[in-house]
C-alpha positions in Angstrom: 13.4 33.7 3.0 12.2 31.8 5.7 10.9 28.4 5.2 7.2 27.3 6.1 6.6 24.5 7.9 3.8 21.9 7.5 2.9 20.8 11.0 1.5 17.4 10.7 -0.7 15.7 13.6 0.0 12.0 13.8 -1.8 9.4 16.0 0.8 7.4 17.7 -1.9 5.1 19.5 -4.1 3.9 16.1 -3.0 0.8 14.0 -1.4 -2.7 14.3 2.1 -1.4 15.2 1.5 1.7 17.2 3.1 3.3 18.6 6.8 2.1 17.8 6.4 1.9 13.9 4.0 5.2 13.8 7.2 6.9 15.9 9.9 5.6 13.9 7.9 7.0 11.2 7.9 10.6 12.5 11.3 10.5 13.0 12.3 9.3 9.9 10.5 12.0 8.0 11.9 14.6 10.0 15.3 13.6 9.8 14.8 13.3 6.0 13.0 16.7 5.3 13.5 20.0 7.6 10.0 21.6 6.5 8.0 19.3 8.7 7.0 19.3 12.5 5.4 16.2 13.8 3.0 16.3 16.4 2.9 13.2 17.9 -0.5 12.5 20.3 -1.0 9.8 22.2 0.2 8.4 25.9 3.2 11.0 27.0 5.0 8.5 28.9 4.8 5.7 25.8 5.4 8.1 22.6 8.2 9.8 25.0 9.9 5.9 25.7 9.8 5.5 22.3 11.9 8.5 20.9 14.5 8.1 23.5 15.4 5.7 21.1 16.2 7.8 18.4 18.1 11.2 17.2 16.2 13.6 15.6 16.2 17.5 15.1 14.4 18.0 18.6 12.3 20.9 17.7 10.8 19.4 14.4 8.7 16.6 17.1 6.9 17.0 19.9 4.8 14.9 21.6 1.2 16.0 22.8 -0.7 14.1 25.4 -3.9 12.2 24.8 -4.7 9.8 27.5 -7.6 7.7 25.4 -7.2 5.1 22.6 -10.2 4.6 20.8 -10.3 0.6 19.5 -10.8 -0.6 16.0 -13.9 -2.6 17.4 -15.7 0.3 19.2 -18.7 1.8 17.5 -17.3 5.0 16.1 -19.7 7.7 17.2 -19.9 6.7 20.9 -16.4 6.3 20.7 -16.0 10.3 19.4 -18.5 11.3 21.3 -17.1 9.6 24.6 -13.7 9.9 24.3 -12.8 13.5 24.3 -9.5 12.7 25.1 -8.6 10.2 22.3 -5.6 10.6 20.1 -8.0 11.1 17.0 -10.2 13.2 18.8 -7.0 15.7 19.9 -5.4 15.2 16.6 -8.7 16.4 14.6 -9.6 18.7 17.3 -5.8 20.6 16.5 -6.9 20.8 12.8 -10.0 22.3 13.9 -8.5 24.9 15.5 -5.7 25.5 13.2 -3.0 23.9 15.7 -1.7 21.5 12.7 -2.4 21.5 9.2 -3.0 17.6 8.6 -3.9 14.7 11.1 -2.7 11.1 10.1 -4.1 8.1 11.5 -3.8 4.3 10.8 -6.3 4.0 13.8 -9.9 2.8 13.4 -11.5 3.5 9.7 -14.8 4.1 11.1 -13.7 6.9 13.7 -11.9 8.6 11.2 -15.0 8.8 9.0 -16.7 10.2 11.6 -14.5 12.6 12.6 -13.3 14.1 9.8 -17.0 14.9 9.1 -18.1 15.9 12.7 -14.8 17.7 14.2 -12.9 18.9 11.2 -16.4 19.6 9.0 -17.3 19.1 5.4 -16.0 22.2 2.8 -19.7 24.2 2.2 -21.0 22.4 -1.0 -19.4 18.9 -0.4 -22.3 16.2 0.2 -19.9 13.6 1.5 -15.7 13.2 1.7 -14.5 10.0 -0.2 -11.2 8.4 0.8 -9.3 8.2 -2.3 -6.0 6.3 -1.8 -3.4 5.5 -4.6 -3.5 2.5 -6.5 -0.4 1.0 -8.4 -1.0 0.6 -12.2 1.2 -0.3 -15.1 1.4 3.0 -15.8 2.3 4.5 -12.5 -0.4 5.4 -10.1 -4.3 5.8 -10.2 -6.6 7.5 -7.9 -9.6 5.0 -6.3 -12.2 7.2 -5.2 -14.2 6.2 -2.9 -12.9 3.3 -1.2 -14.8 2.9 1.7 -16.3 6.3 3.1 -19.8 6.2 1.6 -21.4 2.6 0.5 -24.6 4.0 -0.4 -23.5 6.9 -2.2 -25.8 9.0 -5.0 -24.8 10.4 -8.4 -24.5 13.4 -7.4 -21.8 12.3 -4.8 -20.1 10.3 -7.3 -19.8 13.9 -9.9 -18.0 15.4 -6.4 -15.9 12.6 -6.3 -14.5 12.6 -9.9 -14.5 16.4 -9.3 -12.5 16.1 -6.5 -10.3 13.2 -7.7 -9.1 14.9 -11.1 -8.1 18.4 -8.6 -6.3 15.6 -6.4 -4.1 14.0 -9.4 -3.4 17.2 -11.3 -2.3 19.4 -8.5 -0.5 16.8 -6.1 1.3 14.1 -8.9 1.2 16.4 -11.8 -0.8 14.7 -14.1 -2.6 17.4 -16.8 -5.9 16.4 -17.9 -6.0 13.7 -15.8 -8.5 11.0 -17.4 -11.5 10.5 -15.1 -13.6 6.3 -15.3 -16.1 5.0 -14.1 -16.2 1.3 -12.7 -18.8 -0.7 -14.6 -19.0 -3.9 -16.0 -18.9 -3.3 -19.3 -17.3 -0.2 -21.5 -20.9 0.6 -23.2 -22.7 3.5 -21.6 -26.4 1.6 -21.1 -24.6 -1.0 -18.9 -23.9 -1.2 -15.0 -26.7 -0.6 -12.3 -28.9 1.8 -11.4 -26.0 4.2 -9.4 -23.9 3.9 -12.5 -26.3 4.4 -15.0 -27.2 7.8 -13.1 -24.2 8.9 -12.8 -22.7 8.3 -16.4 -24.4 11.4 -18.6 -23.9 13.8 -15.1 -20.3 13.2 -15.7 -20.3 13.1 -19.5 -21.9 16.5 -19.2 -19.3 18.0 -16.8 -16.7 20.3 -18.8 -14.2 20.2 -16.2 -13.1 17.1 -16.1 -11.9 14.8 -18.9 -14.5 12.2 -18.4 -12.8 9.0 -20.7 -16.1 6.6 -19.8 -16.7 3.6 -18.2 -13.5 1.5 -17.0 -13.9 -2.5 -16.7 -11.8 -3.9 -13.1 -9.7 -6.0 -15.3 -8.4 -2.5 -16.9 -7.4 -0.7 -13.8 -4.1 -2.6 -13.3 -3.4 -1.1 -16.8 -3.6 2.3 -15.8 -6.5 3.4 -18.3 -7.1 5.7 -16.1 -5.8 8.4 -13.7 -9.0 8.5 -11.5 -11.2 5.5 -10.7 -14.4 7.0 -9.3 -16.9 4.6 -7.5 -19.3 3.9 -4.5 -17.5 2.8 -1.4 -18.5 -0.8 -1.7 -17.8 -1.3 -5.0 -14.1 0.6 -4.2 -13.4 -1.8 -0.9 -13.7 -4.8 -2.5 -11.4 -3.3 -5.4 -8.8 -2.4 -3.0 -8.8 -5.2 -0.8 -8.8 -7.4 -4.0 -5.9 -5.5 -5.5 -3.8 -6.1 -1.9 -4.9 -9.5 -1.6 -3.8 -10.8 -5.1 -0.3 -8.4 -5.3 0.7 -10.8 -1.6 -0.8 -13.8 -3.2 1.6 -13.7 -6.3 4.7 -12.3 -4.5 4.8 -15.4 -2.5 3.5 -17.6 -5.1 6.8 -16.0 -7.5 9.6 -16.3 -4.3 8.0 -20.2 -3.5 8.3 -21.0 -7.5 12.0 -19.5 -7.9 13.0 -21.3 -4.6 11.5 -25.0 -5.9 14.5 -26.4 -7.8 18.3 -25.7 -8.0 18.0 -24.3 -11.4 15.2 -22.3 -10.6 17.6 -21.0 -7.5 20.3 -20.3 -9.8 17.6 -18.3 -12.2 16.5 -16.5 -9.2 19.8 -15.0 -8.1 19.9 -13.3 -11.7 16.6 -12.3 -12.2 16.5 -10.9 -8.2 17.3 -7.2 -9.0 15.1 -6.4 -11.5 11.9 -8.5 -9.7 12.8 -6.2 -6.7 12.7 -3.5 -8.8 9.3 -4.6 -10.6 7.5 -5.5 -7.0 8.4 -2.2 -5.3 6.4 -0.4 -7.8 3.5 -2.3 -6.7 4.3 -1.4 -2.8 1.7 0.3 -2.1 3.6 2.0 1.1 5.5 4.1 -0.9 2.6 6.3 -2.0 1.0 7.1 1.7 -2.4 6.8 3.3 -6.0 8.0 1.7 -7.1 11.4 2.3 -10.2 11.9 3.3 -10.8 14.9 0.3 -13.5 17.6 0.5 -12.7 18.7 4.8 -12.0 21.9 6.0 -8.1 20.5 7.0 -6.9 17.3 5.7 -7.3 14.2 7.2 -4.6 11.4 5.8 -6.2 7.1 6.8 -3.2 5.1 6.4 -3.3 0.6 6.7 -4.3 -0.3 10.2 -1.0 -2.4 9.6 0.7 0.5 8.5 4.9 0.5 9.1 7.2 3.4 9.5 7.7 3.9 5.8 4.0 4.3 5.1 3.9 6.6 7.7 6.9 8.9 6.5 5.4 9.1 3.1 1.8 10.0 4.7 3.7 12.9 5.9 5.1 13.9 3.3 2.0 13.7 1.4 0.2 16.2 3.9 3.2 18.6 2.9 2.2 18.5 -1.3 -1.1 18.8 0.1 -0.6 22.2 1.5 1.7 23.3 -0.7 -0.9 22.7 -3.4 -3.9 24.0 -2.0 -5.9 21.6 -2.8 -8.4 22.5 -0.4 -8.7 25.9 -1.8 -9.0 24.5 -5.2 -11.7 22.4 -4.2 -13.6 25.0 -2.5 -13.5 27.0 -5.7 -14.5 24.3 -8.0 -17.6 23.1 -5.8 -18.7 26.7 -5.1 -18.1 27.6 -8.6 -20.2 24.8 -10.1 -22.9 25.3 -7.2 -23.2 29.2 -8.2 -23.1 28.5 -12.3 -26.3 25.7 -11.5 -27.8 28.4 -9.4 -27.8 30.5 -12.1 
């Protein structure tokens, strides 16, 4: 039986540490998996340089030219409106057009957004595509949906979301019956602002999801839920918070271990199993955010993404496929439209 590929687009221009980390990247997930092809877009003569440092199954990469780099400063719709020639522009353009079955970016946020929604296209029925990335928890993983896609989302957006979300979780990690929050400030139902208080009975009347209530930020480290729906603001600062406190403590941890003799001496033994702790809380290992409800997938890694973030946003694009979570939104969203059209 032969095996299908998942051909993944990947922007070797965007992000902090392009293009030599985004390449390494590429060439680390095809040397670990033979089920991938990597197209990498960007400058021939740079991505080209940069492979001739590496061996790699040659037919599993190859490198498409895109002579523009759109900047993480430049406003986003001139820039995808301009710059026809831009590595996001040719990487969404092939998912348009059926040439790859994912595009990966750690390029600018903003272009991305507009992109996915003006080259690749929303799925009929999908008001707006959330980026829902993974979150560490105690507990494993959680979904954060949205984290910076739509700041002035609507309830109805936010029902999409958690709809979206919960197909996400069960389908790609596995999780059955995935429990579905919202972020509040408080766990009773009359509390939070106008958004929340909207939104709350819309998904307590919604039968296919498992809707546990409202989820207070000091819980979500805890894992008390599987998927975290909020409004893009609300998410961002969440997320940024989250990455901002896990670097704040891993330095404050090595600079405390490395204050005395004894505390040296403490450190060597206890050094395994803190490594062990602080990788679960890497937030690398689980990939980029997909941008969920497009008509192809669209993966926003860390602008200062490094190769191992980038091998795992590829292999994230494969479970995406595999699962077809695309066709399982499309058949929830149409589903639910046609039922209220009833």
């Amino acid at each position: 039986m032969q095996q299908e590929i998942t051909r993944v687009a990947l922007d070797a221009m965007g992000g902090d540490n392009a293009p030599g980390e985004l390449v390494k990247g590429a060439v680390d997930a095809v040397n670990g998996r033979s089920d991938i092809k990597v197209l990498l877009v960007g400058q021939q003569d740079v991505v080209e340089k940069e492979l001739k440092q590496y061996s790699y199954p040659k037919e599993q990469i190859e490198v498409v030219h895109a002579e523009e780099v759109i900047e993480t400063a430049e406003p986003p719709v001139n820039a995808i409106r301009k710059k026809k020639q831009s590595s996001i522009v040719v990487g969404m353009n092939m998912v348009k057009q059926k040439e790859a079955d994912a595009f990966v970016s750690a390029g600018s946020s903003g272009a991305i957004l507009v992109g996915g929604q003006v080259i690749v296209g929303r799925i009929r029925g999908i008001e707006r595509p959330p980026l829902a990335p993974l979150i560490p928890t105690e507990k494993g993983v959680s979904l954060l949906i949205d984290c910076g896609a739509n700041v002035d989302a609507r309830a109805s957006h936010l029902v999409q979301f958690a709809k979206m979300g919960s197909i996400y979780m069960e389908n790609v990690l596995g999780i059955k019956n995935p429990r579905v929050a919202i972020v509040n400030i408080g766990a009773e139902e009359e509390k939070g602002n106008a958004l929340v208080k909207e939104t709350f009975p819309l998904l307590k009347e919604c039968t296919d999801i498992n809707f546990v209530g409202s989820i207070e930020a000091r819980e979500i480290p805890h894992g008390e839920a599987d998927v975290i729906v909020c409004e893009a603001f609300v998410g961002n600062v969440i997320l940024k918070l989250y990455e901002g406190l896990a670097g704040t403590l891993v330095g404050a941890i090595k600079k405390g271990m490395m204050s005395t003799l004894r505390s040296k001496i403490g450190a060597a033994l206890a050094l395994p199993a803190l490594k062990s702790t602080l990788k679960t809380f890497d937030a690398s290992q689980y990939g980029g955010a997909p941008l969920l409800g497009l008509n192809g997938l669209v993966v926003k890694t860390h602008g200062s993404a490094k190769a191992k973030e980038v091998t795992n946003s590829i292999y994230q694009c494969v479970t995406f496929k595999e699962q077809d979570i695309n066709g399982k939104i499309k058949k929830n969203i149409l589903g639910s439209a046609e039922q209220e059209g009833m």
